[in-house]
Residue, then its C-alpha position, 0 to 999 in steps of 0.5 A: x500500500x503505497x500511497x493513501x486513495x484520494x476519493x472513492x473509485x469510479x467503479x464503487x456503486x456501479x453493481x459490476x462483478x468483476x475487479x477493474x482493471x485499476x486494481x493493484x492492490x486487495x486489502x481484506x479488512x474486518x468490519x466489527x463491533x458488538x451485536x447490533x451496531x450496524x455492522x451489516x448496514x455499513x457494509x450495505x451502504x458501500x458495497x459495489x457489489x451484492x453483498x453476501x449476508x448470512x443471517x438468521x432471525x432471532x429466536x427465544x432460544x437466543x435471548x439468554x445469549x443475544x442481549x437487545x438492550x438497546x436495540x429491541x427493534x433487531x430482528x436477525x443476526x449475522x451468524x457467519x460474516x457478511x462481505x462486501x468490496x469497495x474500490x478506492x482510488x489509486x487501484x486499492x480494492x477492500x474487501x470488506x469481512x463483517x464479523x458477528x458480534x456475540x460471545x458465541x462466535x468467538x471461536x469464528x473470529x481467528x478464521x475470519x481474522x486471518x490475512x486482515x491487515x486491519x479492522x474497523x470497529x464500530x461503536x454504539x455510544x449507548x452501550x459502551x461497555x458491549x465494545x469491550x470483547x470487540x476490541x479485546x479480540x481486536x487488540x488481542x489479534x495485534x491487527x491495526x485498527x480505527x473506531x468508527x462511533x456509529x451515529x443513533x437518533x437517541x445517541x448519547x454525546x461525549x467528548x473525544x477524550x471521554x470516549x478515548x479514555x472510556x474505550x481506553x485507545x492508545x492515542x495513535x488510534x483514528x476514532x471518528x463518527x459515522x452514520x453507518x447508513x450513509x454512503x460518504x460517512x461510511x467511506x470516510x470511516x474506512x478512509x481513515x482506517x485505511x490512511x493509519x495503515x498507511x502510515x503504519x507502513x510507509x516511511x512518508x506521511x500519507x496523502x490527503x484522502x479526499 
């Protein structure tokens, strides 16, 4: 990864199947963060391609296991992963690997974690406390990553170094807010996970990413 991409690829959006011929670089990337916070819509919201789901509706016999504090109105759950891909500027392809967010899928996590070079992890600034595993699992893994403060109507405000302290990030860690629904917030989200890479690897500051 030579250089950060300056906007999103011409292709994205274009619902094509195949890789353009611009492509240089594949990068696979996880996507994670508790149950719920929107991890299936973020990937919706960019994927140039169909995205893969594998999701199954909730049932009672999940209750003791899927907590819905918070997000009552859910009604299934990623049980495997969830894919997408989305081309960037300056030949760099994400492909993007949702990973479910519950206690017992934990033992998916080293498969589908495997050859990552990052991750994305979203936050519900609600429930906080449910991101800690997350970003156990992410920490624990030595992947780079970015937190992404997924955006609710009822979300709760705090300042940059509330959450940092909450979320106990090392200060080299990008955090930004996104609308997980929205398209360019999404990108941005995923630009700034992509320019800490970057800048993990090359001897040069990045360049502007947008």
């Amino acid at each position: 990864m030579a250089s950060a991409p300056s906007s999103f690829s011409e292709h994205a959006g274009s619902g094509g199947l195949h890789l353009p011929d611009s492509a240089r670089e594949l990068v696979k990337i996880l996507v994670a963060g508790p149950f719920g916070v929107g991890k299936t819509t973020l990937i919706d919201s960019v994927s140039e391609i169909r995205p893969l789901h594998t999701e199954e509706q909730l049932t009672e016999a999940s209750v003791p296991s899927d907590d819905l504090a918070g997000v009552r109105d859910k009604t299934t759950t990623t049980v495997a992963i969830d894919f997408g891909r989305i081309s960037l500027a300056g030949g760099i392809v994400l492909y993007l690997f949702g990973t479910p967010g519950q206690e017992r899928f934990r033992s998916l996590w080293d498969d589908i974690a495997y050859g990552a070079l990052g991750a994305l992890v979203l936050v519900d600034t609600r429930r906080i406390d449910d991101s800690f595993d997350v970003l156990g699992l992410v920490e624990d893994s030595g992947l780079p990553y970015a937190v992404a403060l997924n955006q609710f109507p009822d979300s709760k405000q705090y300042t940059e170094e509330q959450l940092r302290r909450s979320l106990d990030l090392e200060p080299g860690t990008p955090m930004v807010t996104c609308d997980a629904r929205d398209t360019g917030a999404s990108i941005d989200a995923l630009l700034a996970l992509v320019t800490h890479l970057i800048a993990r690897t090359s001897p040069h500051p990045p360049t502007e990413t947008r």
